[in-house]
GUDRENTOR-753956 format. One record per residue (C-alpha): residue in one letter; x, y, z. Coordinates in Angstrom, 2 decimals, decimal comma. Layout:
// residues N
+------+---------+---------+---------+
: rest :    east :   north :      up :
+------+---------+---------+---------+
:    a :       X :       Y :       Z :
...
+------+---------+---------+---------+
***
This chain:
// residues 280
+------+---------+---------+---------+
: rest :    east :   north :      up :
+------+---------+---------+---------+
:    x : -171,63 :  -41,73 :  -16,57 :
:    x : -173,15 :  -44,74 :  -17,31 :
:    x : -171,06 :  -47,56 :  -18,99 :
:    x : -172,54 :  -48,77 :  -21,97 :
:    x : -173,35 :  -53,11 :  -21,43 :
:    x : -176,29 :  -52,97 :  -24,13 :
:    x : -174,87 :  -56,27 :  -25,34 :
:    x : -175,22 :  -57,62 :  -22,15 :
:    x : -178,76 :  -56,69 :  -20,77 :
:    x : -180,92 :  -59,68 :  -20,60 :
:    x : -183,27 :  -60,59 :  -23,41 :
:    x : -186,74 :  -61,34 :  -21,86 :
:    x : -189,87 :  -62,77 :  -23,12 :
:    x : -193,22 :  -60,99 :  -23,40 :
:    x : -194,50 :  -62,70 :  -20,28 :
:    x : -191,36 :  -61,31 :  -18,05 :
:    x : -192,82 :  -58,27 :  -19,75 :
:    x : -196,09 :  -58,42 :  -18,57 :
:    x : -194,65 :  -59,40 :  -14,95 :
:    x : -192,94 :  -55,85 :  -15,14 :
:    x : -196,32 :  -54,43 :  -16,03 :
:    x : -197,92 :  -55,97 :  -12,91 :
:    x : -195,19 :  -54,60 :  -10,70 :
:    x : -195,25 :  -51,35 :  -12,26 :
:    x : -199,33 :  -51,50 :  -11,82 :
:    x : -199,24 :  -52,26 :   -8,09 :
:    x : -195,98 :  -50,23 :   -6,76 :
:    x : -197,58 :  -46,64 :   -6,55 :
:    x : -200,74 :  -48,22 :   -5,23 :
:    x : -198,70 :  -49,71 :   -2,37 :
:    x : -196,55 :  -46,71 :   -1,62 :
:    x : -199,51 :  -44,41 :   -2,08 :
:    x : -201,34 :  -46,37 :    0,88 :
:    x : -198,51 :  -46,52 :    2,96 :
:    x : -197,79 :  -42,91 :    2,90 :
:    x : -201,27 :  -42,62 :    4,21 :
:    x : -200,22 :  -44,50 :    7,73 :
:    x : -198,80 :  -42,46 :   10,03 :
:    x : -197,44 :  -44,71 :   12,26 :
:    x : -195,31 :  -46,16 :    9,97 :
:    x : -191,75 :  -45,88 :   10,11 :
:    x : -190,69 :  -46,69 :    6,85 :
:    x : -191,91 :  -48,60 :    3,77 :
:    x : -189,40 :  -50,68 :    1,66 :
:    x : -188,54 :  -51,93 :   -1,74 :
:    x : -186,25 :  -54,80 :   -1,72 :
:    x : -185,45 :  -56,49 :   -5,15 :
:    x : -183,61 :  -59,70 :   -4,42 :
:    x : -182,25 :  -60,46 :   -7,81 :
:    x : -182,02 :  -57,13 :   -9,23 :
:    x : -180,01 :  -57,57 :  -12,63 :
:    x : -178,85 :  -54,64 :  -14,73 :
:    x : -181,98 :  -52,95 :  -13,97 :
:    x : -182,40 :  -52,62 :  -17,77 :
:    x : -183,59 :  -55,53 :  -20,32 :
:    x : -183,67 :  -56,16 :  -24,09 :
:    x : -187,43 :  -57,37 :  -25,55 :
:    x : -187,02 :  -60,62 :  -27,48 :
:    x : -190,29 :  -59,12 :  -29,11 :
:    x : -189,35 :  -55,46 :  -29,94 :
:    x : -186,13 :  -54,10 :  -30,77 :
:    x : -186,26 :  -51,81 :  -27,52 :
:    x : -184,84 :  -51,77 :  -24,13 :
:    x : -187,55 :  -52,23 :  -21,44 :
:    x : -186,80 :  -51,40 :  -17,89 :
:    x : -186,73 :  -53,40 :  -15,13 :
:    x : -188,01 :  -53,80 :  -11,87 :
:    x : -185,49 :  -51,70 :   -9,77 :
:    x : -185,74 :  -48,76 :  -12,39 :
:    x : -189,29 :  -48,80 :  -12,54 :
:    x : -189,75 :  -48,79 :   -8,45 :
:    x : -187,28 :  -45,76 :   -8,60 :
:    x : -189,71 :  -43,51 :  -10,41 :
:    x : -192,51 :  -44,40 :   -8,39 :
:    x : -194,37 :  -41,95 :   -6,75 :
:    x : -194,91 :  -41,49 :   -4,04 :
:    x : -191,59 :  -42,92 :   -3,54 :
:    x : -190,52 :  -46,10 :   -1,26 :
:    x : -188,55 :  -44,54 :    1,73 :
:    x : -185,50 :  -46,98 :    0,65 :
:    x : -184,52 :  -49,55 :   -1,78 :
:    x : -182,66 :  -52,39 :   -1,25 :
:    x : -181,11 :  -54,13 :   -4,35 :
:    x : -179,13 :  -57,37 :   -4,24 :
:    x : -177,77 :  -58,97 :   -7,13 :
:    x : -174,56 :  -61,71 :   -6,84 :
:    x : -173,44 :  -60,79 :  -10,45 :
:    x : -170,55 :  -57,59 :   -9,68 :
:    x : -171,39 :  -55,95 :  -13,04 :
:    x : -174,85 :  -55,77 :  -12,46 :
:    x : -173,96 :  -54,30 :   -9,09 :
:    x : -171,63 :  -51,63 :  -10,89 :
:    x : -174,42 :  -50,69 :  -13,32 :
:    x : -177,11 :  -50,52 :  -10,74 :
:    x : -174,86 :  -48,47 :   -8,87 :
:    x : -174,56 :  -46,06 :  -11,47 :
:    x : -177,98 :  -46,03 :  -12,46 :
:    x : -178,95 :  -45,07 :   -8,79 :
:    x : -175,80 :  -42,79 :   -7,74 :
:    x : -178,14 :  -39,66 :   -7,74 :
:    x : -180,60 :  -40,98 :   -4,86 :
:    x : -179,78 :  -40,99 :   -1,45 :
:    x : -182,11 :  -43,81 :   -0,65 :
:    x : -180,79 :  -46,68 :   -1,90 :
:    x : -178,83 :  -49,86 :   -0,59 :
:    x : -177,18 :  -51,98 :   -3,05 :
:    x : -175,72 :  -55,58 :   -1,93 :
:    x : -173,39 :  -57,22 :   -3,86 :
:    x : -173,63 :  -60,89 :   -3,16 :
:    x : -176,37 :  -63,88 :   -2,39 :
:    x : -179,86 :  -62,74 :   -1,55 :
:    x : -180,36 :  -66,20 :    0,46 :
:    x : -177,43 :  -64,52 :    2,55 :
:    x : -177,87 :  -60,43 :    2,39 :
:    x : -181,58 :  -61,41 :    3,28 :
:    x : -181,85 :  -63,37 :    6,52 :
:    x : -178,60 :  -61,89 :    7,83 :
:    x : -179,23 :  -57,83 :    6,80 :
:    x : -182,15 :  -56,81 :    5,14 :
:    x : -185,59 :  -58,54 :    7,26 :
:    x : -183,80 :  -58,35 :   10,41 :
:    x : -184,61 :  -54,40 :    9,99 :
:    x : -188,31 :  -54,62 :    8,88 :
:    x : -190,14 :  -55,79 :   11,89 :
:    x : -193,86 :  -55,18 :   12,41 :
:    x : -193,91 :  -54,23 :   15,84 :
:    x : -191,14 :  -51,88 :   14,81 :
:    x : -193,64 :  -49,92 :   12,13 :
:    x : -191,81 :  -51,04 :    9,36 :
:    x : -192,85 :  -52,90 :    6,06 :
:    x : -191,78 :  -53,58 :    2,85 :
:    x : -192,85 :  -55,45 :   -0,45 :
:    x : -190,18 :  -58,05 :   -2,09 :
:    x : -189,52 :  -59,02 :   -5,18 :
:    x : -188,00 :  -62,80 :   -5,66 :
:    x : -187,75 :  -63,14 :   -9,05 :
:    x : -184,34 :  -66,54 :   -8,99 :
:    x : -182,77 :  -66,92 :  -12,30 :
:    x : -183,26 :  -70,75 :  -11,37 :
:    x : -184,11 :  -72,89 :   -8,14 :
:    x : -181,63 :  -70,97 :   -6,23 :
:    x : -183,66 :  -69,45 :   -3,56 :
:    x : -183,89 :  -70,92 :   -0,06 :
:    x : -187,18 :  -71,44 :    1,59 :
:    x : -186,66 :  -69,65 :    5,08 :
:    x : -186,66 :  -66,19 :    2,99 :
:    x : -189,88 :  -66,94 :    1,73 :
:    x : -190,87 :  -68,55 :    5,70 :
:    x : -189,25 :  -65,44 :    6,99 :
:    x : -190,74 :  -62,89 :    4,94 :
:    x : -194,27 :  -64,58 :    5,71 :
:    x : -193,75 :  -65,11 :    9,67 :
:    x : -192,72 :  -61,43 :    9,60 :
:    x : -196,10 :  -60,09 :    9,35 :
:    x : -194,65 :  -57,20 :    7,49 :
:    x : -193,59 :  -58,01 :    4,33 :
:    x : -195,06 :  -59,31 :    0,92 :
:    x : -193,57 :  -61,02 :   -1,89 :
:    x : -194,20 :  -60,96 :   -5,20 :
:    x : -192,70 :  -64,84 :   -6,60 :
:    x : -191,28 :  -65,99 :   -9,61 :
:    x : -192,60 :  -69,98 :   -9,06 :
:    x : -189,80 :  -71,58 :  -11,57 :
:    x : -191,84 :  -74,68 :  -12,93 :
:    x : -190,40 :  -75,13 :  -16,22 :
:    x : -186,66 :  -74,98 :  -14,70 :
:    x : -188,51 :  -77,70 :  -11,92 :
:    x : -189,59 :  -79,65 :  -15,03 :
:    x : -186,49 :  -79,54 :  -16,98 :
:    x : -184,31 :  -80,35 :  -14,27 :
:    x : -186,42 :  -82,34 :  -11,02 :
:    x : -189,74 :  -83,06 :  -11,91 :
:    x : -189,54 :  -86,18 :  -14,42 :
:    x : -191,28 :  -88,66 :  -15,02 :
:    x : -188,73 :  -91,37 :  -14,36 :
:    x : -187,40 :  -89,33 :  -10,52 :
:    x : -185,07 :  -92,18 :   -9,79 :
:    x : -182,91 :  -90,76 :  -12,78 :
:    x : -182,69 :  -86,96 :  -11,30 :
:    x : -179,29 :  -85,98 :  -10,49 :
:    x : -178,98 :  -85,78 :   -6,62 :
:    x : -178,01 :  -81,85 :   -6,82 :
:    x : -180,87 :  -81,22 :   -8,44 :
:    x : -182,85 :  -83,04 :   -6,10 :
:    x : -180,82 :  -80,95 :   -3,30 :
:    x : -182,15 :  -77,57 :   -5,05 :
:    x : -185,72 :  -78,42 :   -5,00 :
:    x : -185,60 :  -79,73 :   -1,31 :
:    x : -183,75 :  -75,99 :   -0,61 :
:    x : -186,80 :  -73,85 :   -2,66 :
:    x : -189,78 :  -76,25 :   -1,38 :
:    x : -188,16 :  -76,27 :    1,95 :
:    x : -187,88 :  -80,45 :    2,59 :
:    x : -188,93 :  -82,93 :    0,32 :
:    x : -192,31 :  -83,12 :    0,27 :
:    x : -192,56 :  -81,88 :   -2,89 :
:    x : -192,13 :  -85,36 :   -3,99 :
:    x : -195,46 :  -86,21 :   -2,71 :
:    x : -197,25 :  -83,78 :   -4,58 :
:    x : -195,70 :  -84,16 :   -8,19 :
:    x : -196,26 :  -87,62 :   -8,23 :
:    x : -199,68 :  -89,65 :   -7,98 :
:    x : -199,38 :  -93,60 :   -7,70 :
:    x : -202,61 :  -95,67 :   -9,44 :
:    x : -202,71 :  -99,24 :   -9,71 :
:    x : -202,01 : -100,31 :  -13,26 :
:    x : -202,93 : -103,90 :  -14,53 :
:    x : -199,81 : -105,60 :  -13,18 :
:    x : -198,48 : -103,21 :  -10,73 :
:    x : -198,23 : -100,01 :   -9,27 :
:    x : -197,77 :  -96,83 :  -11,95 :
:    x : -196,01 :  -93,85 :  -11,08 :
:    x : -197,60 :  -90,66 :  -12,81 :
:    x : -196,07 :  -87,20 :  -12,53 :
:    x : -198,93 :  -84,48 :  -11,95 :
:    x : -199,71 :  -81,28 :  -13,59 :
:    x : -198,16 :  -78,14 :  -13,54 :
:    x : -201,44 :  -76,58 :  -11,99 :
:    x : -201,67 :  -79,43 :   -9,20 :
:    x : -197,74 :  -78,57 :   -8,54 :
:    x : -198,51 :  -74,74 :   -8,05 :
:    x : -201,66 :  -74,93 :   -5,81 :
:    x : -199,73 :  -77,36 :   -3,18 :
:    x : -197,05 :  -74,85 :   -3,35 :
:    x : -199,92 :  -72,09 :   -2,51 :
:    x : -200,96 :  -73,98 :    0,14 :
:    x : -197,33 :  -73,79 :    1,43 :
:    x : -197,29 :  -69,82 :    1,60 :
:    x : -200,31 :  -69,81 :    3,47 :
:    x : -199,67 :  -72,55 :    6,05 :
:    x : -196,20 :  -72,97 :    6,78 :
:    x : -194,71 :  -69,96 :    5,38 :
:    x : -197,69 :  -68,04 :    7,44 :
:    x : -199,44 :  -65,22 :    4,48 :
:    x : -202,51 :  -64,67 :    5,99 :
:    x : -203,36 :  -64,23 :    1,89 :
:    x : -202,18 :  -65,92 :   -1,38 :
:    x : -203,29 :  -65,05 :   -4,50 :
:    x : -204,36 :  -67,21 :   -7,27 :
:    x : -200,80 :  -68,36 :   -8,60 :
:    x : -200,32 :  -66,35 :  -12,23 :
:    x : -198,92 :  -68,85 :  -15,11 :
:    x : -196,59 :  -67,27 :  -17,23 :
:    x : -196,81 :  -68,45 :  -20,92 :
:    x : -194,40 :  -68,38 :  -23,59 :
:    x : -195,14 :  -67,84 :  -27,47 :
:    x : -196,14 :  -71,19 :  -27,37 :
:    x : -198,22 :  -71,21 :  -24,81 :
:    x : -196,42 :  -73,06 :  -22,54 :
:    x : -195,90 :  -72,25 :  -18,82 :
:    x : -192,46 :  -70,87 :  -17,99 :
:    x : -193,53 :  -69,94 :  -14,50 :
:    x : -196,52 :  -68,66 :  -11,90 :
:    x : -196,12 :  -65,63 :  -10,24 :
:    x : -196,79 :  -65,58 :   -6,88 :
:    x : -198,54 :  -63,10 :   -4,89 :
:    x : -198,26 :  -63,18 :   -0,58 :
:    x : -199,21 :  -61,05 :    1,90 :
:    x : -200,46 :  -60,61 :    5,33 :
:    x : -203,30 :  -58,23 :    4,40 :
:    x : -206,34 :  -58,21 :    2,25 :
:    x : -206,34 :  -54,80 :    0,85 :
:    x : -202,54 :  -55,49 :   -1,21 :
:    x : -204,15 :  -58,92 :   -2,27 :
:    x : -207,66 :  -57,19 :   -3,18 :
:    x : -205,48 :  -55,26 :   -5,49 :
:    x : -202,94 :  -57,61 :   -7,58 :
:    x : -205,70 :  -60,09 :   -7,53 :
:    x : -207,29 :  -57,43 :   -9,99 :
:    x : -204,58 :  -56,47 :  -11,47 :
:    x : -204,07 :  -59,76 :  -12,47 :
:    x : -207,03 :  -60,82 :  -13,48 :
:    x : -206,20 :  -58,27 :  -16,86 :
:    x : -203,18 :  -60,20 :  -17,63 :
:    x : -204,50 :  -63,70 :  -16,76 :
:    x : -205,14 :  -64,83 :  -20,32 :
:    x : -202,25 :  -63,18 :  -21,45 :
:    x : -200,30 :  -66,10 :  -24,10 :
:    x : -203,15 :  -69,18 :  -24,39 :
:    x : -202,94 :  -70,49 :  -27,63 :
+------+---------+---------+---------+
***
């Protein structure tokens, strides 16, 4: 029996909504193509930072569910499911959600970790394997070499949750000499060294000396793109999705990578539906 932990579900936003929607949108296109390939060995869902698997709406009184639910009830189904999540009660709960299906591997600890160390090792290209990944961090607490591993791989796709507002909030200011050094330590660990700082800052000569301007969001993102495709490796990278709140802000781009065209014909389009989604 499932335990009851309504009061603890998280509360998301419309735009988390509409991320679910995406998901939901592309999983049984995915699995239905890879059911098609013969040679394939097996065909993966791995959810890095799977939470309770169920969510409040900050927008309707309802429960919404989440990503490892929905890839559950996809059909034609994944052959396994990997779900991580470092939180033990969200582990418990997922656990009991799940207990019914014989498919499914559920990690209690850090996805940095359960990652590199248990999970890609076993989805190799030249072994017939491939899987699509979900990296959705709570904050900047997800280490480059899973994305540069997932990419290099040649078998796996991500969809990524590109934190910009936490990056503003916390790293990206306009004064960076004030930015707590831990901080600074997180970006350099998600960007994968620090040349981040080259990109979210543009120097112009003022009238008495040199002014230090912090660039946009959109400028941010697109180097970032540029990242997945030529050191992480995805042979394709769609057009980075902003994420908008109620006031139209940004809260985040979703990423898209893959290494083939037909997965990134299709979120591209499913995308393009939701683009709009929260401009004021």
């Amino acid at each position: 029996m499932v335990e009851d932990k309504s009061e603890q579900f998280d509360e998301i936003g419309y735009w988390s909504e509409i991320k679910l929607e995406i998901l939901k949108q592309y999983a049984p296109a995915y699995t239905k193509i890879m059911s098609k390939q013969n040679f394939l060995k097996g065909f993966y869902y791995i959810d890095g930072f799977a939470g309770y698997g169920i969510h409040r709406s900050k927008t309707r009184s309802e429960f919404i569910l989440g990503s490892p639910i929905n890839a559950l009830q996809v059909e034609p189904p994944f052959t396994w499911y990997y779900f991580i999540d470092l939180d033990s009660e969200r582990v418990e709960h997922l656990q009991a959600l799940s207990e019914e299906r014989n498919n499914v591997t559920i990690f209690n600890g850090d996805c940095n970790t359960v990652l590199l160390e248990k999970i890609f090792p076993e989805i190799k290209y030249e072994n017939y394997k491939r899987a699509v990944c979900l990296l959705d961090p709570y904050r900047l607490n997800l280490d480059w070499k899973i994305i540069a591993c997932a990419g290099q791989s040649k078998a796996i796709e991500i969809f990524l949750n590109f934190p910009v507002m936490d990056m503003n909030r916390n790293v990206l200011w306009r004064n960076p000499e004030k930015v707590n050094s831990s901080q600074i330590e997180k970006m350099n660990l998600f960007w994968g060294n620090d040349s981040w700082r080259n990109v979210a800052y543009k120097k112009s000569q003022g009238l008495f000396d040199v002014i230090e301007e912090k660039n946009s969001n959109e400028d941010i993102a697109e180097a970032f793109r540029e990242r997945l495709r030529k050191e992480a490796g995805f042979d394709y990278v769609a057009d980075p999705m902003p994420m908008r709140n109620t006031k139209g802000a940004i809260v985040y781009y979703l990423f898209f990578a893959s290494p083939n065209p037909t997965g990134h014909k299709i979120v591209q389009d499913i995308m393009t539906k939701y683009r709009d989604k929260g401009i004021v």
